[in-house]
NUZAMI-30450 format. One line per 4 residues: their letters; for each residue x, y, z of N, C-alpha, C. Coordinates in nm, 2 decimals. Layout:
<kelos>
a) X,Y,Z,X,Y,Z,X,Y,Z | ...
</kelos>
This chain:
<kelos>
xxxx) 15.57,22.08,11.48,15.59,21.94,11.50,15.46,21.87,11.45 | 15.46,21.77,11.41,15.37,21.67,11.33,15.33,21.60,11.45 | 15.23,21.49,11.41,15.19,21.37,11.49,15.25,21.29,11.51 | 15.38,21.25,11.42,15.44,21.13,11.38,15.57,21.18,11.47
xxxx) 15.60,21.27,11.49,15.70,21.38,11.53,15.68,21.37,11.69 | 15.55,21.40,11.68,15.55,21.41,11.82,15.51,21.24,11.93 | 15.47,21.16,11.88,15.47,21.05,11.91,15.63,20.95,11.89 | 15.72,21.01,11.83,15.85,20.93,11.82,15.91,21.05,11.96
xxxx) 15.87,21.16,11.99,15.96,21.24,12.09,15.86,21.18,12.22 | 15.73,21.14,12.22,15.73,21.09,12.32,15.74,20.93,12.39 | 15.78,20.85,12.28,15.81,20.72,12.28,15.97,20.72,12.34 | 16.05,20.83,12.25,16.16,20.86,12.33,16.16,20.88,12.48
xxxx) 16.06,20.97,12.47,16.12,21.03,12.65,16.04,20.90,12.73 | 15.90,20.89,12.72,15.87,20.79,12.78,16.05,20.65,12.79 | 16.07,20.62,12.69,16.19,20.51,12.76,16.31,20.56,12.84 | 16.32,20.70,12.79,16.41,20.75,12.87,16.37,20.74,13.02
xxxx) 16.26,20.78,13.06,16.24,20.75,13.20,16.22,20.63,13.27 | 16.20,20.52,13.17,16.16,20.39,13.20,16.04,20.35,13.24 | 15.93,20.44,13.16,15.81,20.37,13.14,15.76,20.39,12.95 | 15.65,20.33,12.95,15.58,20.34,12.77,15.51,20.45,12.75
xxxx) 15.44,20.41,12.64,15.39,20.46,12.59,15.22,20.44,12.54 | 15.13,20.45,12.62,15.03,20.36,12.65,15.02,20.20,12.48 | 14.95,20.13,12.51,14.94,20.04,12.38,14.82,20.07,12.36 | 14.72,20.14,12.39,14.57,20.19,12.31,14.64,20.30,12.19
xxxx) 14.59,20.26,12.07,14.62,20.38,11.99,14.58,20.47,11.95 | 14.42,20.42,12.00,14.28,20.50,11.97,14.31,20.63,12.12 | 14.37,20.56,12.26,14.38,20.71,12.33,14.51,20.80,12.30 | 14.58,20.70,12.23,14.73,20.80,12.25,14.72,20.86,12.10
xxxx) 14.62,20.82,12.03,14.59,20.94,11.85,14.52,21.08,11.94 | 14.41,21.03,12.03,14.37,21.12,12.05,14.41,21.25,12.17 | 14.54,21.16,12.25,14.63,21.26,12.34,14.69,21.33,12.27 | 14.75,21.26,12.13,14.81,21.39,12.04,14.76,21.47,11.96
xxxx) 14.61,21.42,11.91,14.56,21.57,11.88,14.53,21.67,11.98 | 14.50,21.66,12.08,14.47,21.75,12.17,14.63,21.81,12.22 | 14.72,21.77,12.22,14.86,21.83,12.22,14.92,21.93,12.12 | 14.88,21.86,12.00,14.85,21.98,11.91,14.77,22.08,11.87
xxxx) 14.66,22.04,11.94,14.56,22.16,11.92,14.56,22.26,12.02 | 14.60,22.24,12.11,14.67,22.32,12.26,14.75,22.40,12.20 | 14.89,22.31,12.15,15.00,22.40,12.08,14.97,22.51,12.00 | 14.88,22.49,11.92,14.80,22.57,11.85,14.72,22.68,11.86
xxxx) 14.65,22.63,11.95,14.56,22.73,12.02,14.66,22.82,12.13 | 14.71,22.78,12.19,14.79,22.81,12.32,14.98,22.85,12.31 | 15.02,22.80,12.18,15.13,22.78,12.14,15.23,22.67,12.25 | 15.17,22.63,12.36,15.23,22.49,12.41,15.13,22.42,12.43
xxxx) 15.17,22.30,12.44,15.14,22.15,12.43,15.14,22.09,12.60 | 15.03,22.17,12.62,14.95,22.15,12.76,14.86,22.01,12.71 | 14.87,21.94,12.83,14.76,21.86,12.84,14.65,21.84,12.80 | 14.59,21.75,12.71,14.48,21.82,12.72,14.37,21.78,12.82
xxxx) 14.41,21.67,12.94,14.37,21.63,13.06,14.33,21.75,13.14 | 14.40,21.84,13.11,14.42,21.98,13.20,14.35,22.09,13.17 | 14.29,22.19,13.26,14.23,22.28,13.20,14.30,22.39,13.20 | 14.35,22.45,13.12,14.46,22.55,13.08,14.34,22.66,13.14
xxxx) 14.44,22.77,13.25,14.34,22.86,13.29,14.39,23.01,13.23 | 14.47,23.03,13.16,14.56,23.13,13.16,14.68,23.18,13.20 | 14.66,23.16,13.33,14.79,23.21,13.44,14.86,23.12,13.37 | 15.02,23.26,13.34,15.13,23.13,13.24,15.23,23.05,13.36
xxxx) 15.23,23.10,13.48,15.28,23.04,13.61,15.20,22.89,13.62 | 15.07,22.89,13.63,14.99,22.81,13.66,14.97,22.71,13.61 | 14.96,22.71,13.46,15.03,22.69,13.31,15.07,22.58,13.32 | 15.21,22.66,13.36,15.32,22.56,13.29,15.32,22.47,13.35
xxxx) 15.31,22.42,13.44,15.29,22.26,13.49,15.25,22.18,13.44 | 15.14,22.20,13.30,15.08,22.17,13.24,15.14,22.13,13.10 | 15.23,22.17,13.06,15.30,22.13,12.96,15.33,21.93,12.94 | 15.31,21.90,12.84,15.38,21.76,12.82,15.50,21.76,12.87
xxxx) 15.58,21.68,12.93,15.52,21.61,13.00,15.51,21.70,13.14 | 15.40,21.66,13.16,15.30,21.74,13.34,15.40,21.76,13.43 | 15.39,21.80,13.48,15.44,21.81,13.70,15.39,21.69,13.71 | 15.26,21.66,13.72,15.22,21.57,13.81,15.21,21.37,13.78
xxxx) 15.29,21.37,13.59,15.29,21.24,13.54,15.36,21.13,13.61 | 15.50,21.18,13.67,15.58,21.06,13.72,15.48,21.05,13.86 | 15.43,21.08,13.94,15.37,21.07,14.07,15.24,20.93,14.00 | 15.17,20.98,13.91,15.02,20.94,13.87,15.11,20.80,13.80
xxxx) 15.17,20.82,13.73,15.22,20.67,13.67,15.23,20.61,13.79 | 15.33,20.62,13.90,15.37,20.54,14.01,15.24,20.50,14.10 | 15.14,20.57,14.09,14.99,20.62,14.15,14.90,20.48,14.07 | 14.87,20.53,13.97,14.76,20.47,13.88,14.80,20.40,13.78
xxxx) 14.95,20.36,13.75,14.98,20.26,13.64,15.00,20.35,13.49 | 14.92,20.47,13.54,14.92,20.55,13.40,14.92,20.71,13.43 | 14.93,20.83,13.31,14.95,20.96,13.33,14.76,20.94,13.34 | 14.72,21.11,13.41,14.58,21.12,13.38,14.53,21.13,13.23
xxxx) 14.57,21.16,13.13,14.57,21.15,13.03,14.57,21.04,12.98 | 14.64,20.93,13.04,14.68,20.80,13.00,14.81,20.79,12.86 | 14.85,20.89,12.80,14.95,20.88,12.72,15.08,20.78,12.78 | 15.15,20.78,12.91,15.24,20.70,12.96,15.18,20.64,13.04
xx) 15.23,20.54,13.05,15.18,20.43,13.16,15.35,20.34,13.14 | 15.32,20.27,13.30,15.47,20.19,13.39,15.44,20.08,13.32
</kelos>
């Protein structure tokens, strides 16, 4: 998946849930390279908010989108990453 790829699948899901897609473009260029460079390095598209520790249990919470994004939007107006926001 590309940048362009991966910012239309999360513009999608972001509406699917009924929030965006932050409007900074300078943080959400740089949430997606770090999503791909994860992918990359890690072969999933962990956070890069998150510190990926190994444990693939521990892990996977950590995948785009997080365990913990719908709480933190409802929480802080935004993901910790800031990629979605309400």
């Amino acid at each position: 998946m590309n940048k362009h790829q991966l910012l239309k699948w999360a513009e999608k899901y972001a509406e699917s849930q009924g929030f965006n897609v932050n409007e900074d473009k300078r943080r959400v260029n740089m949430v997606l390279n770090g999503l791909l460079a994860n992918e990359k390095k890690y072969g999933f598209r962990y956070c890069p908010c998150r510190i990926v520790t190994g444990n693939k249990e521990e892990d996977k919470l950590k995948i785009c989108p997080c365990y913990w994004h719908k709480d933190e939007i409802k929480k802080d107006s935004k993901c910790k990453c800031g990629l979605f926001t309400r």
